[in-house]
C-alpha positions as CSV (number, residue, x, y, z in Angstrom):
1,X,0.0,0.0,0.0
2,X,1.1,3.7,-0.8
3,X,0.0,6.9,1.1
4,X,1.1,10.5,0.1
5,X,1.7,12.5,2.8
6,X,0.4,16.3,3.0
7,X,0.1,18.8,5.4
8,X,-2.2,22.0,6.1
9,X,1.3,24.0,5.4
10,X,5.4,24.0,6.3
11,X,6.8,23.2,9.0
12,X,4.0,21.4,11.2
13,X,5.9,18.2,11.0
14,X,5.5,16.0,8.1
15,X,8.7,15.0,8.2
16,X,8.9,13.8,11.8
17,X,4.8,11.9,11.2
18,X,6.7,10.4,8.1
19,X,9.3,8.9,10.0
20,X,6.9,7.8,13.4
21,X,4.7,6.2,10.7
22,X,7.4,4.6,9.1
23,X,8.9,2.9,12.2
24,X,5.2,2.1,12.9
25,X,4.8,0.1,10.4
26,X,8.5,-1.2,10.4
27,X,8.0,-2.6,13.8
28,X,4.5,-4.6,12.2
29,X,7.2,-7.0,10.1
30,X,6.5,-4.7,7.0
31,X,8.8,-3.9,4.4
32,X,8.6,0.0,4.3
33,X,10.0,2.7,2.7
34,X,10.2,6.8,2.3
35,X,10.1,8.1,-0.9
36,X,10.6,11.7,-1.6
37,X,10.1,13.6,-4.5
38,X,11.6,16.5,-4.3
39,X,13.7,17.8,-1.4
40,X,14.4,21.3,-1.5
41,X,16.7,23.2,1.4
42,X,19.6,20.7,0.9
43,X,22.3,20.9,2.7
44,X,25.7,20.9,1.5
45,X,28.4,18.7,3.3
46,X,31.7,18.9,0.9
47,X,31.0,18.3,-2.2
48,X,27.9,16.5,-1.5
49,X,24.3,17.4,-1.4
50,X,22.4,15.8,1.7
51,X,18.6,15.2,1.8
52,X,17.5,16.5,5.5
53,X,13.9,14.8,5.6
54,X,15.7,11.2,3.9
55,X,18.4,11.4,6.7
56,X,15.8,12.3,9.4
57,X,14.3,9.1,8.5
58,X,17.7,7.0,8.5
59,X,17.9,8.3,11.7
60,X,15.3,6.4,12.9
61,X,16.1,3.0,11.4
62,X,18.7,1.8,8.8
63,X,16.3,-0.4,7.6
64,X,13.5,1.4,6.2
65,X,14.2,1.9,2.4
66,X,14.8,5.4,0.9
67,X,14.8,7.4,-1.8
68,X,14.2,10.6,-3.9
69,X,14.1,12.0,-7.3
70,X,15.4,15.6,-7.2
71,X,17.8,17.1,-4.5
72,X,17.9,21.4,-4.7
73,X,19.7,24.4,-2.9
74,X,17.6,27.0,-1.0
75,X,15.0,27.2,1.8
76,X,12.0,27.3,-1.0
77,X,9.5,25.5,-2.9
78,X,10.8,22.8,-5.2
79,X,9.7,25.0,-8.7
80,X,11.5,28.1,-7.0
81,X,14.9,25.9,-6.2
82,X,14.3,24.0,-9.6
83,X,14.2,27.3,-11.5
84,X,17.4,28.7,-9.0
85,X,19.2,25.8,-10.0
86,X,18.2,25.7,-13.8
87,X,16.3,22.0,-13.8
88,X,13.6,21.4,-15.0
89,X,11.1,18.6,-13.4
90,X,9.9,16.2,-14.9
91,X,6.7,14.2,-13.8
92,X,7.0,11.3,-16.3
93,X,10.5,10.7,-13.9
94,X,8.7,11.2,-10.1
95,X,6.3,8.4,-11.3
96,X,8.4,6.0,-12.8
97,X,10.9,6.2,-9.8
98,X,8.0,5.6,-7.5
99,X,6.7,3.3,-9.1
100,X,10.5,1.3,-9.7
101,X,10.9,2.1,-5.6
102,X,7.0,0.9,-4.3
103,X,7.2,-2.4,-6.2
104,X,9.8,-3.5,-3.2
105,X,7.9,-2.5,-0.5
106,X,4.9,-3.8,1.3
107,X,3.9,0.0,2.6
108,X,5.6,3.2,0.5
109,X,5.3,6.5,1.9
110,X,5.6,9.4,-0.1
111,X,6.4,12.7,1.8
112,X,4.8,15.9,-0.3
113,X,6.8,20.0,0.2
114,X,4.9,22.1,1.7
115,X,0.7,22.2,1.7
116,X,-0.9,21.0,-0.8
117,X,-0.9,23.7,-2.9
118,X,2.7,24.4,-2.8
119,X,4.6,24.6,-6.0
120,X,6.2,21.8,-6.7
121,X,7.4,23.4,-10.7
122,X,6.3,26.0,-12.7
123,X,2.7,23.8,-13.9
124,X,2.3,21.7,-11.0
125,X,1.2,22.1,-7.7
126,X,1.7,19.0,-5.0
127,X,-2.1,18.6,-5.3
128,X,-1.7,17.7,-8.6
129,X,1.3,15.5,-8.0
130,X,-1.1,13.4,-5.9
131,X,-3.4,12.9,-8.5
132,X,-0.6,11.8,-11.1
133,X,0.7,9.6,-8.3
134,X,-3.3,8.4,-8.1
135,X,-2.5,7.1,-4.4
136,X,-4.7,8.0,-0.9
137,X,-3.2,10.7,1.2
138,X,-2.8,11.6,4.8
139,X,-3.3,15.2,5.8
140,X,-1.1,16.5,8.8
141,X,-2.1,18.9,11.0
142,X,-1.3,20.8,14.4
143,X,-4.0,21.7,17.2
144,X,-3.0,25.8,17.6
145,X,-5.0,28.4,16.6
146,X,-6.3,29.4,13.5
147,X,-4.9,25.8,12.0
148,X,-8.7,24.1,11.8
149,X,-9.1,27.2,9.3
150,X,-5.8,25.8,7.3
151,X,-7.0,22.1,8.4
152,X,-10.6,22.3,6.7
153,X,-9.4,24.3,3.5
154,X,-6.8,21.5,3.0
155,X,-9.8,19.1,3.4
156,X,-11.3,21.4,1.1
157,X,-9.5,21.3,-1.9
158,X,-8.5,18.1,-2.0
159,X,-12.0,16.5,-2.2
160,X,-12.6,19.1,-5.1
161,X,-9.6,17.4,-6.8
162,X,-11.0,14.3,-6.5
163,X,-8.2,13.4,-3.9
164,X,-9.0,9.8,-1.9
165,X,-8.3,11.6,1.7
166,X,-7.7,8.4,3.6
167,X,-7.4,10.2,6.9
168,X,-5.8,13.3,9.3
169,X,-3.6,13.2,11.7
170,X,-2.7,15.0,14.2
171,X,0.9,15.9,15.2
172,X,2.1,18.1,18.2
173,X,-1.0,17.5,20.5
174,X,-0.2,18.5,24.2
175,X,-2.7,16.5,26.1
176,X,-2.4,19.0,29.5
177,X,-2.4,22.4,27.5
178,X,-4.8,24.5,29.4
179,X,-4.9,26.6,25.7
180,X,-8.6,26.3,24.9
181,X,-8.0,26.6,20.6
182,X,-6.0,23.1,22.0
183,X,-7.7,21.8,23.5
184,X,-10.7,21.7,21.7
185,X,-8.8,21.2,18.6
186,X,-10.0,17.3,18.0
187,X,-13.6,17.6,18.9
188,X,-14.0,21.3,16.7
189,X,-12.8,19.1,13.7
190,X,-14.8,16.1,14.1
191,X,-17.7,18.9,13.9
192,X,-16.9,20.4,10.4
193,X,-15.9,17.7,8.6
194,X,-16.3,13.7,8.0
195,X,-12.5,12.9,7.4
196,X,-11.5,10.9,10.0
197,X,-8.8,11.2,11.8
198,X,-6.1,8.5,12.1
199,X,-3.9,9.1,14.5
200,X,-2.9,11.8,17.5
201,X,0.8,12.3,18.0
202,X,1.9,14.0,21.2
203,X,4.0,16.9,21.0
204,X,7.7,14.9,21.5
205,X,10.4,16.0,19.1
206,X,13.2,13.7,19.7
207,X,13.7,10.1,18.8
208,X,16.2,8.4,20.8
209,X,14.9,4.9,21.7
210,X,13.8,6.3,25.2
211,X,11.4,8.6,23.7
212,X,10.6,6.6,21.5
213,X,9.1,3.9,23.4
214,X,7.4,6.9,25.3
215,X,6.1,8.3,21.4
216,X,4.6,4.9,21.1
217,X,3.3,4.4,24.2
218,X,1.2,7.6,24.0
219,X,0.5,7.7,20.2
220,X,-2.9,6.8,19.2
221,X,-3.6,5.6,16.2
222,X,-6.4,4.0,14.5
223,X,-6.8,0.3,14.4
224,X,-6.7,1.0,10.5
225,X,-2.9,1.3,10.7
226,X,-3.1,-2.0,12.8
227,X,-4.7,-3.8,10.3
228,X,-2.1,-5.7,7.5
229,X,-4.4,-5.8,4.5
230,X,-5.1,-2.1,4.7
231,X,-1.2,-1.6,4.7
């Protein structure tokens, strides 16, 4: 199985739900691996471009399988660095490595840039990546304020696309915040919209195997991700 993973904008975590989700299903005997399209904000070490959100991942386990199609320069969207760095991306490429990379795996995870509407080259946006990939996709969000705004518009759009929203899930919930926009964050979603939501990760941000046992000892996930055939 294949999900794409979005979220409601930057920097709300992706990355580290990718790479929970990834030992999640690691640890459930499946083969699993990260793919990732396009990786802008590389970092430079000698002469060699690194790919933060694949190493994060290696971090985590040397085993889960890893990959991605276009490395660029600069804190930007992937058509910005593309155009900064003079290449041009090419779609007919993402899909064949994906598909050349999925066929190995029992669960692929594809980690978008950005929202959903976030440029990923100078015709495409990452919604309509998802729809050339043609796979479900997994919305991340945070609990603060003003993100069920960003939360339902990414719901939104993507149903207008005719995106298969398999789920949301939550990332940096603080279960004793005493911030009402918080804390009410779960049930003022379930109110204004039918997408349901897959899994609640508490707000941790470190994955030594200590906190990691603690990550999956508080996560709660849906028994969807529990069950095999779905995965």
């Amino acid at each position: 199985m294949e999900y794409f993973i979005t979220g409601i904008d930057t920097d709300i975590g992706k990355t580290f739900v990718t790479k929970i989700l990834a030992c999640y299903f690691e640890k459930q005997g499946l083969r699993t691996g990260v793919y990732k399209p396009l990786q802008s904000g590389a970092i430079k070490k000698g002469d060699k471009l690194i790919a933060p959100d694949i190493e994060a991942v290696k971090e985590i386990s040397a085993t889960i399988r890893t990959k991605y199609s276009y490395l660029l320069e600069g804190e930007v969207s992937p058509a910005l660095a593309a155009r900064m760095a003079g290449v041009s991306i090419n779609t007919d490429k993402i899909k064949k490595d994906f598909k050349e990379f999925a066929i190995n795996n029992d669960i692929t995870l594809v980690e978008g840039a950005g929202g959903i509407l976030a440029p990923v080259s100078d015709n495409l946006l990452c919604a309509d990546l998802i729809k050339e990939l043609n796979i479900p996709t997994l919305i991340v969000t945070v609990p603060f304020l003003g993100r069920l705004n960003h939360t339902l518009l990414t719901v939104h759009y993507a149903k207008s696309k005719g995106i298969n929203i398999k789920g949301i899930i939550i990332n940096k919930y603080n279960k004793d915040t005493q911030d009402e926009a918080s804390k009410n964050f779960i049930n003022e979603l379930k109110m204004y919209t039918d997408v349901e939501i897959l899994g609640v990760i508490p707000d941790i941000h470190n994955t030594d195997d200590t906190i990691l046992k603690q990550i999956f000892n508080e996560v709660e996930f849906s028994p969807f991700f529990k069950n095999k055939e779905n995965s």
